[in-house]
N, C-alpha and C positions, 0 to 999 in steps of 0.2 A: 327428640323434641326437648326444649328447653324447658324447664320448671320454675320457672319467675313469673311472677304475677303477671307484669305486665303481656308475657306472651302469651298465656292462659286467657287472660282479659281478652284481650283480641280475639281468640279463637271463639270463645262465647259470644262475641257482639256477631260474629261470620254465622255462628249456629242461629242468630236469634233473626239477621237476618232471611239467610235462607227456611227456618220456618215459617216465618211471616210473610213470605213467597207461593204463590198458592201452583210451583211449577215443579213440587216434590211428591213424591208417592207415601202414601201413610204409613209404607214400611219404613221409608227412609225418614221419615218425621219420627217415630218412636225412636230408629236409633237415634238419628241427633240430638232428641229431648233426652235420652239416656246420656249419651254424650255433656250434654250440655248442664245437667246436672251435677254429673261427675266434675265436671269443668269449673261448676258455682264451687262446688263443696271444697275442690283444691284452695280456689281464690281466698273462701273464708280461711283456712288452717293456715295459709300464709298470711293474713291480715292480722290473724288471733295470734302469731304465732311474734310478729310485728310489735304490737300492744303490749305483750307479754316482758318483751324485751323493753320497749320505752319506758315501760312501769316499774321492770328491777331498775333500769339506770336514772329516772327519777327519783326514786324511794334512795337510791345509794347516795346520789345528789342530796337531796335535802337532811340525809345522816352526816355526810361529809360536809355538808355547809355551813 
């Protein structure tokens, strides 16, 4: 499986879907909420990880300007 936001993203809207489907068994909704957690948490560290980067080349931009 690919590790890029966007395919992660996907995969979360498929989990949020199918939870909000009332044709799942309450085992299979904890794992996918487990899943789907897991899935947020990836999203955010690639987002922070994003920011992190536009902020050092920012900050170097406006030193070198």
């Amino acid at each position: 499986m690919e590790n890029n936001f966007e395919t992660s993203l996907k995969e979360l809207e498929d989990i949020v879907s199918k939870l909000e489907s009332s044709d799942i068994s309450l085992d299979e909704a904890i794992l996918l909420f487990e899943k789907g957690v897991n899935l947020s948490d990836r999203c955010r560290k690639i987002l922070e990880n994003a920011e992190r980067k536009i902020k050092t080349l920012t900050e170097c931009e406006a030193e070198n300007g």
